[in-house]
One Martini backbone bead per residue (centre of mass of N, CA, C, O) as a GRO file, in nm:
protein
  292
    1UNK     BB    1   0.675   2.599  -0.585
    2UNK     BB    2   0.569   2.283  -0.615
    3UNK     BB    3   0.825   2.193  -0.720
    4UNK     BB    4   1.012   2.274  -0.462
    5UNK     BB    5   0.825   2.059  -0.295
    6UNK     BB    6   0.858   1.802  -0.435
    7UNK     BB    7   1.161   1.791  -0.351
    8UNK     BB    8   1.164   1.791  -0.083
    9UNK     BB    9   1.003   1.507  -0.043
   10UNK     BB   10   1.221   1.381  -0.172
   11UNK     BB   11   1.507   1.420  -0.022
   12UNK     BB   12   1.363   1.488   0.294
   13UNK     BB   13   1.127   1.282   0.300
   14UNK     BB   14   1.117   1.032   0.108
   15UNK     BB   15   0.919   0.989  -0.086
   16UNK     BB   16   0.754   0.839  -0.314
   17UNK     BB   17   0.651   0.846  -0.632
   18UNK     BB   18   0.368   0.785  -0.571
   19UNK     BB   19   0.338   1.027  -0.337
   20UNK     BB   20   0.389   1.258  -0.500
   21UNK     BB   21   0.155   1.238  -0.739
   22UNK     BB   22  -0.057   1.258  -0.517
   23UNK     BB   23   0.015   1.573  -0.441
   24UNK     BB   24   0.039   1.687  -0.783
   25UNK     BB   25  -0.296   1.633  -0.831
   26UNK     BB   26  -0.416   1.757  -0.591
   27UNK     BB   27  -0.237   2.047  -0.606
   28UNK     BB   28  -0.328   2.105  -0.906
   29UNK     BB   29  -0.636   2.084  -0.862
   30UNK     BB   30  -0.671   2.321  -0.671
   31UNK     BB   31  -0.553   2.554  -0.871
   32UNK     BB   32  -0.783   2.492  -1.083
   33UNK     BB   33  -1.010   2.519  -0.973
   34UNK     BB   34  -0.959   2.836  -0.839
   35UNK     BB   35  -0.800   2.974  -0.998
   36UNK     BB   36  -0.498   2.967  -0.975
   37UNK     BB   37  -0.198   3.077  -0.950
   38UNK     BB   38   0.183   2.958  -0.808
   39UNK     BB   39   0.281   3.217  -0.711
   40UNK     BB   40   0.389   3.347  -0.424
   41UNK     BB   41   0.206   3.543  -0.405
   42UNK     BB   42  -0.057   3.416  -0.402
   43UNK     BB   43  -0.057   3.203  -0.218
   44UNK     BB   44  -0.036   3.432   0.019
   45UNK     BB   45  -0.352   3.504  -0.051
   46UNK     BB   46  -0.494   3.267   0.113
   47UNK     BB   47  -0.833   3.201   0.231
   48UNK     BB   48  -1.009   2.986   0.419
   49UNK     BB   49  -1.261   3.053   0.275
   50UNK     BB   50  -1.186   2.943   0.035
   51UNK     BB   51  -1.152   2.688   0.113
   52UNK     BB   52  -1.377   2.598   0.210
   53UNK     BB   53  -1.566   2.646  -0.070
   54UNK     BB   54  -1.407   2.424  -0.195
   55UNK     BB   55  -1.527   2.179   0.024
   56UNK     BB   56  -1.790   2.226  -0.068
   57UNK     BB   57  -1.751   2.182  -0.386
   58UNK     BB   58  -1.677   1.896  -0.316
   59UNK     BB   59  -1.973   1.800  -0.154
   60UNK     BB   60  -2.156   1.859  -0.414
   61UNK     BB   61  -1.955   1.654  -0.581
   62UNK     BB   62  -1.974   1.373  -0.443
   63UNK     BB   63  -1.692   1.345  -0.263
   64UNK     BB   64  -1.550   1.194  -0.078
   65UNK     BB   65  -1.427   1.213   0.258
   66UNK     BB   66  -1.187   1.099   0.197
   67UNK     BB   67  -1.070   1.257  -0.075
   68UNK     BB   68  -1.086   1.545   0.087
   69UNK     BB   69  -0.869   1.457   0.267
   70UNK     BB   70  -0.660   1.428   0.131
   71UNK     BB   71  -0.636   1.695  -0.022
   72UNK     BB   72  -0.583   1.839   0.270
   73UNK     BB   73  -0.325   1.722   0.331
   74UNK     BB   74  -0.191   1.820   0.116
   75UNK     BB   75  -0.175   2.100   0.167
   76UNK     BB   76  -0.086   2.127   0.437
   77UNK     BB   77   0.218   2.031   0.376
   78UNK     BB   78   0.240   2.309   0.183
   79UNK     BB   79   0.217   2.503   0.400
   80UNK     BB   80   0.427   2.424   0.599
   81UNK     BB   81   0.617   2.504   0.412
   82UNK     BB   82   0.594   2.779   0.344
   83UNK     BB   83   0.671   2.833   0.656
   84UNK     BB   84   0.942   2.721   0.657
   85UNK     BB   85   1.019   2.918   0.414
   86UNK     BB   86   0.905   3.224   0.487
   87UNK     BB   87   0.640   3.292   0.299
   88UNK     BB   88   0.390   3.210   0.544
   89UNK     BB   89   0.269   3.251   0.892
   90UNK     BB   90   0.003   3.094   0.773
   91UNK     BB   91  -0.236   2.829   0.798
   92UNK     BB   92  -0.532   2.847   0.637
   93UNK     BB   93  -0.586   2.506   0.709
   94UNK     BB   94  -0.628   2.532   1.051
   95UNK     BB   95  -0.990   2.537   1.074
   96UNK     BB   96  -1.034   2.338   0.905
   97UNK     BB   97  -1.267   2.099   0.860
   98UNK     BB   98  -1.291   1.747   0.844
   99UNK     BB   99  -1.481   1.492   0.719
  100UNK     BB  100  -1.653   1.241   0.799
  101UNK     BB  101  -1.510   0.880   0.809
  102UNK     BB  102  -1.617   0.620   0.745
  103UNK     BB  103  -1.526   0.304   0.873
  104UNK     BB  104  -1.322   0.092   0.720
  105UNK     BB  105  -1.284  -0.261   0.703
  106UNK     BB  106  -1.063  -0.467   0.616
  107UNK     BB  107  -1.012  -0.712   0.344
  108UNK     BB  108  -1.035  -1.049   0.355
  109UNK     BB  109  -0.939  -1.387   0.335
  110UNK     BB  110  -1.019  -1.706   0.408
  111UNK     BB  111  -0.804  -1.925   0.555
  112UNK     BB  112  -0.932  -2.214   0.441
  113UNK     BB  113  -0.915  -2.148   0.138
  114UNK     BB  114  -0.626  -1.990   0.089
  115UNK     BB  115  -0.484  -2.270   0.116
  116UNK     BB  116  -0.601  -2.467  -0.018
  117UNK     BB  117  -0.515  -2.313  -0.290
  118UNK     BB  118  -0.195  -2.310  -0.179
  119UNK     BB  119  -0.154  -2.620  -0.238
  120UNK     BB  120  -0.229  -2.608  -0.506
  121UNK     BB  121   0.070  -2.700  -0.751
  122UNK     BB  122   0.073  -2.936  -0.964
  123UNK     BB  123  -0.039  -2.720  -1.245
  124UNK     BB  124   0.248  -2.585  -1.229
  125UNK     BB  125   0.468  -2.467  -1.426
  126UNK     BB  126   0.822  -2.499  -1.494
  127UNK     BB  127   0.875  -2.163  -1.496
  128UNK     BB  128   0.906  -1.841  -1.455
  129UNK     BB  129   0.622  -1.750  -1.469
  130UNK     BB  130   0.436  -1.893  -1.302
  131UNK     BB  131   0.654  -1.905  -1.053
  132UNK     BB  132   0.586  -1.588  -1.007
  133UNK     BB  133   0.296  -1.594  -0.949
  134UNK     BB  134   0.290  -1.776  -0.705
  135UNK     BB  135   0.494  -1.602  -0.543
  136UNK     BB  136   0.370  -1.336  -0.527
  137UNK     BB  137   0.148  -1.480  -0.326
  138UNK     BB  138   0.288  -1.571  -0.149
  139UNK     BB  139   0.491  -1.322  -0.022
  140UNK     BB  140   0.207  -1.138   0.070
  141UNK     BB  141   0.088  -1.383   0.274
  142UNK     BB  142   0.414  -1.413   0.429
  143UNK     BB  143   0.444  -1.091   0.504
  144UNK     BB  144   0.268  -0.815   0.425
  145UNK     BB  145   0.353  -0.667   0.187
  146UNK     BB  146   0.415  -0.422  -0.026
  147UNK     BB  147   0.359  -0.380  -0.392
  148UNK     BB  148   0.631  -0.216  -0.403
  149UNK     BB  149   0.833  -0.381  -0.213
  150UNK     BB  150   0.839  -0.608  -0.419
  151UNK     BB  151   0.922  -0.494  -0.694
  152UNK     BB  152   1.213  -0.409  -0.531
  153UNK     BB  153   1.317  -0.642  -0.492
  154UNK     BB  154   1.656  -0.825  -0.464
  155UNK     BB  155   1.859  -1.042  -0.479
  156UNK     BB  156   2.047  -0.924  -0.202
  157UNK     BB  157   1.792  -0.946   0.006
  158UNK     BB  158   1.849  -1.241  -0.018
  159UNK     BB  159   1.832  -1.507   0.211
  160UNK     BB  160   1.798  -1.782   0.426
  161UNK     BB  161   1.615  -1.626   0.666
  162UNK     BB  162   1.551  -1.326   0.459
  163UNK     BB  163   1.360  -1.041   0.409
  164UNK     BB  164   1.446  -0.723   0.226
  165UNK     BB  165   1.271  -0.422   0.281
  166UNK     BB  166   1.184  -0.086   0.133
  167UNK     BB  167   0.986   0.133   0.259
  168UNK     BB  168   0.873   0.385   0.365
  169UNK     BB  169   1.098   0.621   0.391
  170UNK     BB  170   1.328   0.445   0.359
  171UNK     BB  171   1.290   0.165   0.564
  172UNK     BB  172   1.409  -0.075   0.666
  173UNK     BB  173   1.339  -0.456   0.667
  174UNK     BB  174   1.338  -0.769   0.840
  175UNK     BB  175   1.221  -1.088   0.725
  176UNK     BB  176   1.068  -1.358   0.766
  177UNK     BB  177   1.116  -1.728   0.642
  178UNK     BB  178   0.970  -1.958   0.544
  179UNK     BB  179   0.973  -2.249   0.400
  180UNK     BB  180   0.789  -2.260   0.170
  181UNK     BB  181   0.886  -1.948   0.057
  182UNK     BB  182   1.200  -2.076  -0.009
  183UNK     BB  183   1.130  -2.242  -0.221
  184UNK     BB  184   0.989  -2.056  -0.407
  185UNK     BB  185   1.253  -1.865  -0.468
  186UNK     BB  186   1.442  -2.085  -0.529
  187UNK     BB  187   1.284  -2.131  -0.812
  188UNK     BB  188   1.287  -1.860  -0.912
  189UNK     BB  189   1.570  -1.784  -0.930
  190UNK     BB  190   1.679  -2.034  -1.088
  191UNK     BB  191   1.465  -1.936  -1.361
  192UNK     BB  192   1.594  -1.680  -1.386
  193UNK     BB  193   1.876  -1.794  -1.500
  194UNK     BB  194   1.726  -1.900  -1.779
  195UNK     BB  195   1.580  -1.613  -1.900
  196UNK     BB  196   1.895  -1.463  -1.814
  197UNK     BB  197   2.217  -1.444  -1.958
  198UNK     BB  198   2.250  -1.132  -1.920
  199UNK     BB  199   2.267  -0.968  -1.584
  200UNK     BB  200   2.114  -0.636  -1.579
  201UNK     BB  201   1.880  -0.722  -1.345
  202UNK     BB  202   1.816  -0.741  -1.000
  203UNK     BB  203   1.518  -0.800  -1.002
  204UNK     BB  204   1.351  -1.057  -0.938
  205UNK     BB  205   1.102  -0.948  -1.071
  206UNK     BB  206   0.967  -0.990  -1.424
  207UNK     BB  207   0.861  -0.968  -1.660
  208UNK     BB  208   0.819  -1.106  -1.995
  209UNK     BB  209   1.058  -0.922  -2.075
  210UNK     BB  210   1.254  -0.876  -1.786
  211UNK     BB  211   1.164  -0.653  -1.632
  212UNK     BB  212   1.032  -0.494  -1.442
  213UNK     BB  213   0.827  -0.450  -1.256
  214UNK     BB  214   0.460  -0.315  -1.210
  215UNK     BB  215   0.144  -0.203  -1.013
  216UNK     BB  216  -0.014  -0.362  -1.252
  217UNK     BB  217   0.108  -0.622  -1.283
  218UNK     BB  218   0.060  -0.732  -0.975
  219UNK     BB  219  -0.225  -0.726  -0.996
  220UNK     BB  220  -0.319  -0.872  -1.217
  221UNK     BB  221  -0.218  -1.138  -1.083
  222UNK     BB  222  -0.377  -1.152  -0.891
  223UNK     BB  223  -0.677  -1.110  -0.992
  224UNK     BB  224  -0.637  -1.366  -1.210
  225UNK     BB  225  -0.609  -1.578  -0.993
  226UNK     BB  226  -0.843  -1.544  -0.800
  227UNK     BB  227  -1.040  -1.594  -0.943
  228UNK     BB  228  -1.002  -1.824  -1.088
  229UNK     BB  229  -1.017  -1.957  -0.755
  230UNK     BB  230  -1.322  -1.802  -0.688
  231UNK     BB  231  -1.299  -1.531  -0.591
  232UNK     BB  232  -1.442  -1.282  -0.426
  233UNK     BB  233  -1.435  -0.991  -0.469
  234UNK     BB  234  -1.193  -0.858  -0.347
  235UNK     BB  235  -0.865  -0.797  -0.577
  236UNK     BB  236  -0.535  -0.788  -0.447
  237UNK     BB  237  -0.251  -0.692  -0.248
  238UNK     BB  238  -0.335  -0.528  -0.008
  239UNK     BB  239  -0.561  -0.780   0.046
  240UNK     BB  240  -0.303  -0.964   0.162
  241UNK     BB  241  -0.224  -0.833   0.368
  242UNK     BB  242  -0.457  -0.783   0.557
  243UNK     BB  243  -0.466  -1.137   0.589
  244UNK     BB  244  -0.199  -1.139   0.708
  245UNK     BB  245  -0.298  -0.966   0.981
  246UNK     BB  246  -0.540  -1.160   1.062
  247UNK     BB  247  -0.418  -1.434   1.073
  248UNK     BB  248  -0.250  -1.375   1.254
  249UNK     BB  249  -0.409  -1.264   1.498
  250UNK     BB  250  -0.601  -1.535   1.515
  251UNK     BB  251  -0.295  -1.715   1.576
  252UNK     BB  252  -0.126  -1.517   1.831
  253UNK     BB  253  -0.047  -1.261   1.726
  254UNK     BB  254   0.095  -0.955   1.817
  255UNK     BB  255   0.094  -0.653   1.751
  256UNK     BB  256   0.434  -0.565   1.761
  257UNK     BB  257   0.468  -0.780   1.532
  258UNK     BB  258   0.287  -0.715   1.302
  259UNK     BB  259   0.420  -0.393   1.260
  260UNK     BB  260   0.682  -0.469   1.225
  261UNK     BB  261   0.625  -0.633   0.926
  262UNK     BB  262   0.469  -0.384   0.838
  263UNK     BB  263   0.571  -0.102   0.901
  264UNK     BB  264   0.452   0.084   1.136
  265UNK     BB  265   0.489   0.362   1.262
  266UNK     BB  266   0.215   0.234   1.455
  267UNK     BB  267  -0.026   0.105   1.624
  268UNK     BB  268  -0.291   0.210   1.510
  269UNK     BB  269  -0.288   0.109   1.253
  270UNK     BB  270  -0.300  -0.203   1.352
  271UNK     BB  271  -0.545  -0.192   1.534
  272UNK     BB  272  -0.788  -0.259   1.262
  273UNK     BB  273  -0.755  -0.576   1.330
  274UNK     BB  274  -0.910  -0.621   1.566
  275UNK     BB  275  -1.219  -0.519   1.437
  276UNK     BB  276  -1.193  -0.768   1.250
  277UNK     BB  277  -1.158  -0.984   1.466
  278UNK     BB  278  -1.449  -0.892   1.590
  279UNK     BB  279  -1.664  -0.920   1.347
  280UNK     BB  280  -1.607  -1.222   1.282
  281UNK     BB  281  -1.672  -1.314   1.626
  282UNK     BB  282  -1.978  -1.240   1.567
  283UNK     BB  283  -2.061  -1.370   1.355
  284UNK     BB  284  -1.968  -1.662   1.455
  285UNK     BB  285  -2.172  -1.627   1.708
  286UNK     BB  286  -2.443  -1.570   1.554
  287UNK     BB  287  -2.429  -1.834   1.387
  288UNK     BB  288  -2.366  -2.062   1.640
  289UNK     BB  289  -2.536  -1.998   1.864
  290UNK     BB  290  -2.823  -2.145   2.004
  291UNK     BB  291  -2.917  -1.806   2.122
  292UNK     BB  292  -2.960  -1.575   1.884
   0.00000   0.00000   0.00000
């Protein structure tokens, strides 16, 4: 049964791969915690009682709201789907409550360093891998994109003044490029195409060896270079995202074109970056201010 709900997701709600795999290890841990398989007798057996239990006793496992919060979600959506193939008429996880969640402000990084470093071009090797990692950072910087959608760009998805990526739920949207950036690409085809003479691979992004890359790979790489030049902290991809949408709030941008930018579905995920640059904002009053 679980396994015709994760096609489910696959085809008919569109979900990445990856977030399929974070379904199938959420549920398939929730059946194993519990001791239950997977039979559809089974399933339709599940009582309230027990998931209380089971969310106490990750609880007590101090697994954070967080990741309980995930797990809960992940059922509840097989649970619905359950319901919609009329398996069973109630879903047992709809007065389980929610473990309260401390709300995390996004991580992003200072704008007057982020640029110092990437204005540092000349030490730059002329050759496909560098100007690919250097490209990978701008790229992230100047869209906003998430790290699924850079791996997955294509070289026709490159115009000359947008770049097309397929976010969550495979929905395209086109984003505008800086001149900047512009350039950053187009040494990168450039350079790509000394470097595959046969060209069998439509993506941009390619490893060492010619393939794909895949999220591991542009961590490493963002990782890598974020260190080498001195920053602290967190340093990921979608922490370059983060950064892209506080400094656009930061320098006049409104929040639907940010949303719009970002791919989200609503306004309120956009709007956890006002909390970000208002705790900036207090921050800097609070250090500047004459009358502290």
């Amino acid at each position: 049964m679980l396994e015709m709900y994760f096609k489910y997701l696959e085809s008919e709600k569109r979900y990445s791969p990856n977030t399929i795999d974070a379904y199938r290890f959420d549920l398939y841990g929730f059946f194993a915690d519990m001791d239950f398989d997977t039979s559809i007798d089974n399933i339709s057996e599940i009582q309230q009682s027990e998931i209380r239990d089971w969310v106490l006793k990750l609880m007590e496992d101090n697994h954070s709201p967080r990741t309980i919060n995930r797990k809960l979600s992940a059922l509840n959506g097989f649970f619905k789907y359950m319901i919609r193939e009329k398996i069973i008429d109630s879903n047992p996880i709809h007065k389980i409550k929610s473990p309260k969640e401390k709300k995390r402000l996004p991580v992003f990084l200072e704008e007057k360093q982020l640029n110092n470093y990437l204005d540092i071009t000349d030490d730059i090797e002329d050759n496909y891998f560098a100007i690919r990692n250097q490209t990978i950072i701008e790229l992230l910087y100047a869209t906003g994109i998430r790290r699924e959608e850079l791996i997955n760009i294509k070289i026709n998805d490159i115009s000359d003044n947008y770049i097309k990526v397929t976010g969550k739920g495979r929905k395209e949207r086109l984003i505008p490029l800086t001149d900047n950036l512009k350039i950053w690409l187009q040494r990168l085809i450039s350079k790509r195409k000394e470097l595959i003479t046969k060209d069998n691979n439509e993506y941009v992004f390619l490893t060492d060896k010619g393939k794909k890359t895949y999220p591991n790979f542009v961590y490493r790489i963002i990782k890598d270079k974020l260190t080498t030049a001195g920053f602290t902290g967190k340093k990921s991809p979608h922490v370059l995202r983060h950064t892209f949408a506080t400094h656009m709030l930061n320098n006049g941008a409104d929040l639907n074109s940010i949303k719009t930018v970002l791919g989200h579905s609503s306004l309120a995920a956009t709007q956890i970056y006002t909390h970000t640059t208002f705790e900036d904002l207090k921050r800097i009053h609070n250090k500047t201010h004459p009358r502290k």
